[in-house]
LOMI-286581 format. One line per field, with one value per residue (C-alpha): z, y, x; residue in one letter. Coordinates in nm, 4 decimals, always signed. Layout:
<recs>
Z = [Z; ...] .
Y = [Y; ...] .
X = [X; ...] .
residu = [a; ...] .
</recs>
This chain:
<recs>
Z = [+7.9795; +7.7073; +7.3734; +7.1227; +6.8707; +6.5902; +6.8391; +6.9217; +6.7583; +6.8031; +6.7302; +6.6630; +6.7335; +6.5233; +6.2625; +5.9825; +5.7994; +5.7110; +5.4010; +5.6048; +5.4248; +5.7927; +5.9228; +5.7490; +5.7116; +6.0800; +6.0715; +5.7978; +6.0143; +6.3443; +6.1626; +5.9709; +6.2080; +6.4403; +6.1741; +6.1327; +6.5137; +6.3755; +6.4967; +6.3429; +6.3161; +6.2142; +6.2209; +6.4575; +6.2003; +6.4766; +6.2934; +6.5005; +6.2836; +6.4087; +6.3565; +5.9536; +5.8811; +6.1941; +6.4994; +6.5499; +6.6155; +7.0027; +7.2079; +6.8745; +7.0544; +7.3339; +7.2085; +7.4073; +7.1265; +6.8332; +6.7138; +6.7664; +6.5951; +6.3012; +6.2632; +6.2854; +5.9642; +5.7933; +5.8263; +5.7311; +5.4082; +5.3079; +5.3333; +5.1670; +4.8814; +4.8469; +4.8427; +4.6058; +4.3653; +4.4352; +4.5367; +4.3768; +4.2489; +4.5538; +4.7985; +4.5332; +4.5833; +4.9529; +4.9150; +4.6815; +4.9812; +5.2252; +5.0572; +4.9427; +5.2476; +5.5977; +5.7429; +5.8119; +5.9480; +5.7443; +6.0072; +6.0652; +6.4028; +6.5258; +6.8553; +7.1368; +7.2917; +6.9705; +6.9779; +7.1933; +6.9505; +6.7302; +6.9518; +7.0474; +7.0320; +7.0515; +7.2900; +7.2794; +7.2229; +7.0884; +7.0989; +6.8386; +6.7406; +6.5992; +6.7820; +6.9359; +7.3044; +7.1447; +7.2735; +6.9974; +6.9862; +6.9080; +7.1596; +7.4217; +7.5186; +7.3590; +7.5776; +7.2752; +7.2345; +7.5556; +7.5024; +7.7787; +7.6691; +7.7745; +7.6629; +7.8026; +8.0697; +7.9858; +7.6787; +7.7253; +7.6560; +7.5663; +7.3784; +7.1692; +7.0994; +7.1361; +7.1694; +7.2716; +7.0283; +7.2446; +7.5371; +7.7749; +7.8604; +7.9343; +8.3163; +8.2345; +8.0666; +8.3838; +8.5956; +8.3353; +8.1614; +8.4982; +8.4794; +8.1081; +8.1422; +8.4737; +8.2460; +8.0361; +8.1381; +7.9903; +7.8514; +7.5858; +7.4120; +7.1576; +7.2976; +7.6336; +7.7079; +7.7367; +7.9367; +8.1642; +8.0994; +8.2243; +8.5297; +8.6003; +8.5555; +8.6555; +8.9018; +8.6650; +8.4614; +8.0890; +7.8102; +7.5460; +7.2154; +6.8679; +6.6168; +6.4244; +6.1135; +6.2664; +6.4026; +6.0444; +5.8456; +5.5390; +5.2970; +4.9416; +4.9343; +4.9245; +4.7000; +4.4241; +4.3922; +4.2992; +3.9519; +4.0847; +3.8375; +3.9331; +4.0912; +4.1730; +4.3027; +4.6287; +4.8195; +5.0055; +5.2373; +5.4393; +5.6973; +5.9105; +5.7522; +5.4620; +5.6886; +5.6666; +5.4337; +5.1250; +5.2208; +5.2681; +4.9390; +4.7172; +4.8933; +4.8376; +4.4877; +4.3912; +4.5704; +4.3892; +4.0380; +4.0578; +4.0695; +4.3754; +4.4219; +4.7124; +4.7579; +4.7536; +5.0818; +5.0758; +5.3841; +5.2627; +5.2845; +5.1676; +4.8480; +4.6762; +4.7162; +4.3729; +4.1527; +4.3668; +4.2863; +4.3607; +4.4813; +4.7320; +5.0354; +4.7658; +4.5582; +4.8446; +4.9670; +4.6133; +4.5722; +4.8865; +4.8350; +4.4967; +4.6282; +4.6345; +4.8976; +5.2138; +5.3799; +5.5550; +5.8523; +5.9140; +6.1499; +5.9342; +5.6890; +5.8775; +6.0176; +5.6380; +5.5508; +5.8168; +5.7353; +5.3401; +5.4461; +5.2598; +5.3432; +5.5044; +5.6971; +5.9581; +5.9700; +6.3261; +6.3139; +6.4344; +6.6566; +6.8438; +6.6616; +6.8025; +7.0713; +6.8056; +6.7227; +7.0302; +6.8436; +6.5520; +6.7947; +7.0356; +6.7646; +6.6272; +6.9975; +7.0198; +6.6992; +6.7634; +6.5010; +6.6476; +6.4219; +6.1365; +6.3228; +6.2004; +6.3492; +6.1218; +6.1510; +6.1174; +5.7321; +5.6768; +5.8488; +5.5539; +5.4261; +5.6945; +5.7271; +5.3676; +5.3948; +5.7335; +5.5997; +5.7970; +5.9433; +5.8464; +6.0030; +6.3686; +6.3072; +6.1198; +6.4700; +6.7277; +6.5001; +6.5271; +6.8902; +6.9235; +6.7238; +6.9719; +7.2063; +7.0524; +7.0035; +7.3526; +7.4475; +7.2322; +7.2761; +7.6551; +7.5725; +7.3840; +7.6585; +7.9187; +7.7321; +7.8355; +7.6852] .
Y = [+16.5302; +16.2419; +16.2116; +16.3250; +16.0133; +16.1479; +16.0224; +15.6857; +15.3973; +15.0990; +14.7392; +14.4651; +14.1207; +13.8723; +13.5778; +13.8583; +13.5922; +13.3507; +13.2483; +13.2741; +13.5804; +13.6930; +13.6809; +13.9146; +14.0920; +14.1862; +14.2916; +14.5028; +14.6689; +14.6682; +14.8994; +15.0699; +15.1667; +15.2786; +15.4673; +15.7114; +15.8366; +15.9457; +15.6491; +15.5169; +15.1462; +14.8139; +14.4353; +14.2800; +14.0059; +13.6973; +13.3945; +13.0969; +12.7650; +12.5382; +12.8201; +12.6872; +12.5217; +12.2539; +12.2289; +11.9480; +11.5727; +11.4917; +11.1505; +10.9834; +10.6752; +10.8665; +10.8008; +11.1602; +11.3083; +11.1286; +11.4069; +11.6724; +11.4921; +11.4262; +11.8183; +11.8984; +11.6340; +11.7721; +12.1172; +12.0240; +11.8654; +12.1167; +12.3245; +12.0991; +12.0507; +12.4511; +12.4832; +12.2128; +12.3436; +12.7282; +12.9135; +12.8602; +13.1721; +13.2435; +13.2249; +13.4673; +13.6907; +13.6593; +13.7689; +14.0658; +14.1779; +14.1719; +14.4065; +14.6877; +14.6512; +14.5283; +14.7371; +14.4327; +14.4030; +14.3191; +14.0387; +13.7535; +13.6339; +13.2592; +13.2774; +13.4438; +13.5663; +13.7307; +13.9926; +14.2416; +14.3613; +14.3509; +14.6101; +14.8513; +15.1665; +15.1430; +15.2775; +15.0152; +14.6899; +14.5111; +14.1522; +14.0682; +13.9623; +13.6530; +13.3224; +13.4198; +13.2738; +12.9400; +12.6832; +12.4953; +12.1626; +12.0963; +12.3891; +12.4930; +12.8542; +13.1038; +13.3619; +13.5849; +13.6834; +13.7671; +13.9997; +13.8154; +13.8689; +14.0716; +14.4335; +14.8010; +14.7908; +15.1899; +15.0342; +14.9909; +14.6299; +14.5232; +14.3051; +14.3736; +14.1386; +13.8371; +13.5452; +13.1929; +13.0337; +12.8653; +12.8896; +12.7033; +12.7428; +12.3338; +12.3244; +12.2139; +12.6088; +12.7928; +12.8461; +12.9085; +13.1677; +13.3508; +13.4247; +13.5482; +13.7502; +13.9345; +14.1116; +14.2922; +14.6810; +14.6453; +14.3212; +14.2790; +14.0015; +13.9087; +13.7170; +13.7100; +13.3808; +13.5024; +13.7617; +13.4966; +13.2739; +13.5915; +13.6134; +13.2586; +13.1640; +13.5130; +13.7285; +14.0034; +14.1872; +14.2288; +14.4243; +14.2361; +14.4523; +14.4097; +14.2354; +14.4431; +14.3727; +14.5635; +14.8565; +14.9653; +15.1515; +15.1735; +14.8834; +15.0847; +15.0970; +14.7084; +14.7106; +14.9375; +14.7095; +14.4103; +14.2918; +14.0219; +14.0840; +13.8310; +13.8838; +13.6789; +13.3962; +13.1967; +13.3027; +12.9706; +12.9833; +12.6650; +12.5977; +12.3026; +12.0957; +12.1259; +11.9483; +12.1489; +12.3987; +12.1909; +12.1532; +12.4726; +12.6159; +12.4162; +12.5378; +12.8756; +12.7879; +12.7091; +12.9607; +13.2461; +13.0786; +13.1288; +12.9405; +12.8410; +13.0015; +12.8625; +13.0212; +12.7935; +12.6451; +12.4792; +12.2776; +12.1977; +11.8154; +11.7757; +11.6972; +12.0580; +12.2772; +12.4040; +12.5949; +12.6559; +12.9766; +13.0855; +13.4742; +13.7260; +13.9015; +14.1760; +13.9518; +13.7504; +14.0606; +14.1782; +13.8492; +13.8020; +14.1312; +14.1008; +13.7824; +13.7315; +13.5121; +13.3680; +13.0683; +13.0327; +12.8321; +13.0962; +13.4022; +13.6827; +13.5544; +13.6258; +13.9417; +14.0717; +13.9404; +14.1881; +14.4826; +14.4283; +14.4153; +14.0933; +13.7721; +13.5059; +13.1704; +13.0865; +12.7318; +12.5910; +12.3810; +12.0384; +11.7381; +11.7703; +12.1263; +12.2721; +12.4319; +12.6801; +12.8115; +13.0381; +13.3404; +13.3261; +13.2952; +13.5999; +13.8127; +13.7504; +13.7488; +14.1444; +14.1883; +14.0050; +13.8252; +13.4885; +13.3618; +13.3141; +13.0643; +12.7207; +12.3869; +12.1823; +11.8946; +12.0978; +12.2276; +12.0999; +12.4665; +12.6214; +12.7186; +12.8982; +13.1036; +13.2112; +13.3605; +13.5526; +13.9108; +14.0875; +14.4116; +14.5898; +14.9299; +14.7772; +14.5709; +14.8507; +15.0715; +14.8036; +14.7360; +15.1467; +15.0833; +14.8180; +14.9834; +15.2903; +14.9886; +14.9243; +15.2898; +15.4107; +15.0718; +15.2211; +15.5805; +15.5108; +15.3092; +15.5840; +15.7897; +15.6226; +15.6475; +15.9248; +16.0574] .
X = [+8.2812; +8.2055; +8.4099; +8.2395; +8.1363; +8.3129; +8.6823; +8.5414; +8.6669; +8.5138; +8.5407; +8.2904; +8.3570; +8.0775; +8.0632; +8.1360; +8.3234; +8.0772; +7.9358; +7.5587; +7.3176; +7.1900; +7.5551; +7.7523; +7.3744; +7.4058; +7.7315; +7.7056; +7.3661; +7.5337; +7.8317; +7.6720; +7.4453; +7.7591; +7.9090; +7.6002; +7.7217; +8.0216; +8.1998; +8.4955; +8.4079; +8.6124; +8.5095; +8.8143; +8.8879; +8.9000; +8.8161; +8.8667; +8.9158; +8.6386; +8.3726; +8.3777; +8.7680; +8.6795; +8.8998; +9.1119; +8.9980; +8.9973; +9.0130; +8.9501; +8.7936; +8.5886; +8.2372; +8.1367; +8.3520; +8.1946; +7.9392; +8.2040; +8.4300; +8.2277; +8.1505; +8.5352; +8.5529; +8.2696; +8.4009; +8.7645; +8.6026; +8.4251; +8.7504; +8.9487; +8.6821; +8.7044; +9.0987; +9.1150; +8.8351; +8.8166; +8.5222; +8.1690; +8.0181; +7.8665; +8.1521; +8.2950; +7.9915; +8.0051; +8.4161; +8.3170; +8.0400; +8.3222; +8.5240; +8.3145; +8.0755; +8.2211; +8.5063; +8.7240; +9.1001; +9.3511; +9.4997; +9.2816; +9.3477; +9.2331; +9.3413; +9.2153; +9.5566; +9.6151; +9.3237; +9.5342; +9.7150; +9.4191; +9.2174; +9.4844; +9.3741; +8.9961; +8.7456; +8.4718; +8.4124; +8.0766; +8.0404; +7.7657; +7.5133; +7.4175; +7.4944; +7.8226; +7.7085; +7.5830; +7.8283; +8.0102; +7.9763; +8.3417; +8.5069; +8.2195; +8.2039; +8.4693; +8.5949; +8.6777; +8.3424; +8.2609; +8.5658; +8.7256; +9.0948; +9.3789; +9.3548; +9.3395; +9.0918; +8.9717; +8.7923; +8.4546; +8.3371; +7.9555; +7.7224; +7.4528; +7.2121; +7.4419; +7.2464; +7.2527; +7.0744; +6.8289; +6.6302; +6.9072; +7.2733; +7.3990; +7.4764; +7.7959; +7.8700; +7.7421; +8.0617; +8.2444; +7.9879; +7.9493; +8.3336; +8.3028; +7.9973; +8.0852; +8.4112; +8.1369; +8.0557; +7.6902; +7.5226; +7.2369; +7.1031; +6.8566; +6.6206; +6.3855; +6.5669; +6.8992; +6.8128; +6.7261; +6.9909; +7.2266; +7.0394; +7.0449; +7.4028; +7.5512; +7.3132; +7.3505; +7.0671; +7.0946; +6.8649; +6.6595; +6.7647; +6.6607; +6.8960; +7.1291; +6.9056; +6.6029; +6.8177; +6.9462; +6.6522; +6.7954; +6.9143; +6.8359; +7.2532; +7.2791; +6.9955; +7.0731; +7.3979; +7.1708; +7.1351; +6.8466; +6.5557; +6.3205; +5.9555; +5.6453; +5.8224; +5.7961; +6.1568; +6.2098; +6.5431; +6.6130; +6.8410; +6.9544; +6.6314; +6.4041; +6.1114; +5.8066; +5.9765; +5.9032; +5.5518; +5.4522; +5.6482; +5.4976; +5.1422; +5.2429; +5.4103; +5.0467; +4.8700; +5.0363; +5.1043; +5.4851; +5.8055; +6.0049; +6.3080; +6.5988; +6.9163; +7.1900; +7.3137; +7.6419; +7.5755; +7.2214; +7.1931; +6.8351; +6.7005; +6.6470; +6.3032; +6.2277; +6.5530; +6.8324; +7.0350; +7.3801; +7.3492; +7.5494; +7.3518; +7.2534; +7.0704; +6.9999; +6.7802; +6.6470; +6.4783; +6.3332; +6.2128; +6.0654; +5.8707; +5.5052; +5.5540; +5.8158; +5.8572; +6.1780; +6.3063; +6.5674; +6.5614; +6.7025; +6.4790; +6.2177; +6.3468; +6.3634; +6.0294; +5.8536; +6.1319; +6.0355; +5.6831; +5.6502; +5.3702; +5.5663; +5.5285; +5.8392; +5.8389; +5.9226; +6.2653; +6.1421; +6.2827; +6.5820; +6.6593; +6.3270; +6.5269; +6.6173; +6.2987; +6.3089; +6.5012; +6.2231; +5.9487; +6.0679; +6.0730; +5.7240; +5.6225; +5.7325; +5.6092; +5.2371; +5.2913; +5.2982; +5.0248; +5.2902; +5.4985; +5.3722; +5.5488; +5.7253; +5.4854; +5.1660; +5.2570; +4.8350; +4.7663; +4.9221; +4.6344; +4.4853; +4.7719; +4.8242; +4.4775; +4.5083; +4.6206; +4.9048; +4.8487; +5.1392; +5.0679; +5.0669; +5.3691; +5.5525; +5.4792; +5.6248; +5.9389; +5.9654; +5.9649; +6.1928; +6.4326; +6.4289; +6.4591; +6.7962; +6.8854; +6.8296; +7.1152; +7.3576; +7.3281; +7.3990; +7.6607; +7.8417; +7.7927; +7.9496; +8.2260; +8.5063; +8.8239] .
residu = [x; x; x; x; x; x; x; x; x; x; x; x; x; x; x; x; x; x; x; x; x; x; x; x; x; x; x; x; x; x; x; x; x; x; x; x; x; x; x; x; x; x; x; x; x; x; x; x; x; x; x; x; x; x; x; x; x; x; x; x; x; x; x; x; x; x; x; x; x; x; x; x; x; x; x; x; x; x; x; x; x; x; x; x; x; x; x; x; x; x; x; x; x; x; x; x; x; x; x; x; x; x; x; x; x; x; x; x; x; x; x; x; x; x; x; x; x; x; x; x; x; x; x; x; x; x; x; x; x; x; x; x; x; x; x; x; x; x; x; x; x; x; x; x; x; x; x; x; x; x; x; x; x; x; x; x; x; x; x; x; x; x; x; x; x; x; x; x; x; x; x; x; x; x; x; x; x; x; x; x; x; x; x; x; x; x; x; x; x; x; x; x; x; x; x; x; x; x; x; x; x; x; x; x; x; x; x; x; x; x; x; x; x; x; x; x; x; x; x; x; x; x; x; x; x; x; x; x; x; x; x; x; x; x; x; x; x; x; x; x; x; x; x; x; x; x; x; x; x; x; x; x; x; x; x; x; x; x; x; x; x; x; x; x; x; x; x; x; x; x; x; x; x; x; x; x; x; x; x; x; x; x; x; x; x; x; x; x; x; x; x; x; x; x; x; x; x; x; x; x; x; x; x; x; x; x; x; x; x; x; x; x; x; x; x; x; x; x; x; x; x; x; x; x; x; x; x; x; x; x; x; x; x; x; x; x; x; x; x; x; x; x; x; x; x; x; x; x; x; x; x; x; x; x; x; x; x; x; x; x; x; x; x; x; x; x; x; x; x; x; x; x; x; x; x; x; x; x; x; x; x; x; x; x; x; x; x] .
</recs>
């Protein structure tokens, strides 16, 4: 006979800790979401140091290591910077969020070999979402959250809607992501591509589930904590590049006779796109909300644009980073709402788009659907699961 939910505890192993709106966004869903089975849910507080603190410097004068190398320095200066300094207002409002919001352990753990202790006790596992299966540039793969560490084996161990990032696993990772994947009782991911990057590098099948994000229904519980009173404005939410972006804002800025407004970025390294603002995920979400208008380079971005119902344009990351643009354009493939991608270099389209109306009732049905999608995963999941 299955436990009832109400005895399950479960753990989540993501990127709650970072100071990134859609991260600690699709934790908060993914719990939350776990919580209204009755489950007793915590965030297992693994937070590995070259995720945002940098790892350390290898083979100093191996020019392979050059790019990592220069991330782990980047990382430890922004670190520094913030120890020395304190925390800007928004790192302050990301802290705040943390505490009232995400269930998180006490311990932070930042090695692997540490995270038995951490899950003692628990009955399942969930690795994700969010980029968790994206190899770091400084470190590779990380076994952690593939839940590939020592621990009871009756606990049940899955993803849900981990992702990759892109639309290809480095050949280099395969052998190694075969071993890690193969531990998992049940795997989803977020996008088509991983499902086929499972089947590729492993043989084994996995289930293409809808981010966190999309699975929650409700957010009027982060929103009535808001104090973000503005409305009419262009939202504009870069990441990784402000090519493209800037274009099309200042389109849009025009089209609708109101302001630009850009929540801050602290690793933004572009020249600002209208008034930047310091804001937690609350506010984050009011103003994209109150909006008459998004463009956004970002996923979750986009994910809240269709959830809030609100006209949008997701600009296509260009160059090199184009790989990228595969999580964005899955979703608005499921969605049919492909239309609203626009590549970084063709921001002259802009126009075309802004007058194409959305049909909101059709997409509001297939996000119902891929929510039940989602649902059906976890439900089975939880039943598989036995005293």
């Amino acid at each position: 006979m299955n436990a009832p939910a109400s005895t399950i505890r479960a753990g989540i192993l993501t990127y709650h800790f970072s100071e990134n709106f859609g991260a600690v966004l699709q934790a908060y869903a993914l719990q939350r979401w776990l919580q209204q089975q009755g489950l007793q849910v915590s965030l297992i507080n693994y937070h590995p140091a070259y995720v945002e603190d940098g790892s350390e410097v290898r083979q100093l004068f191996n020019p392979r290591q050059l790019k990592a190398n220069l991330k782990a320095l980047y990382l430890k200066a922004l670190a520094l910077k913030t120890r020395v300094l304190g925390p800007n207002a928004q790192s302050r409002q990301f802290q705040a969020f943390k505490t009232r919001f995400l269930n998180i352990q006490a311990s932070r753990y930042v090695h692997a070999d540490q995270l038995n202790q951490a899950v003692a006790g628990q009955q399942l596992l969930v690795a994700g979402s969010d980029q968790i299966w994206n190899p770091s540039g400084q470190t590779g793969l990380d076994p952690a959250y593939f839940l590939a560490f020592d621990c009871d084996k009756a606990i049940r161990r899955i993803s849900y809607a981990a992702s990759f990032g892109k639309e290809y696993l480095e050949p280099q990772y395969h052998a190694e992501a075969e071993g890690l994947l193969k531990q998992l009782s049940a795997i989803s991911v977020r996008e088509e591509s991983g499902v086929s990057i499972v089947q590729q590098v492993s043989g084994l099948a996995a289930q293409c589930v809808p981010d966190p994000t999309l699975l929650h229904r409700d957010y009027s519980a982060l929103l009535a904590t808001s104090t973000q009173t503005r409305t009419g404005h262009v939202f504009c939410y870069a990441l990784r590049t402000g090519v493209g972006v800037r274009e099309v804002a200042q389109a849009l800025s025009r089209q609708v006779a109101g302001p630009i407004v850009s929540p801050y970025n602290a690793h933004r390294r572009w020249r600002q796109i209208g008034e930047t603002v310091q804001m937690g995920p609350q506010d984050w979400l009011k103003l994209l909300k109150e909006s008459a208008y998004v463009v956004t380079n970002s996923f979750h971005a986009t994910v809240f644009a269709i959830i809030f119902e609100k006209p949008f344009i997701a600009v296509g990351l260009p160059g090199n980073k184009a790989s990228l643009n595969a999580r964005v354009r899955n979703l608005l493939e499921k969605l049919e709402l492909s239309q609203r991608f626009l590549p970084a270099d063709n921001a002259d389209q802009v126009q075309a788009l802004i007058a194409a109306p959305i049909d909101w009732v059709a997409v509001r049905a297939r996000r119902q659907a891929l929510q039940q999608v989602g649902e059906r995963y976890l439900l089975e999941q939880l039943a598989a699961i036995r005293p």
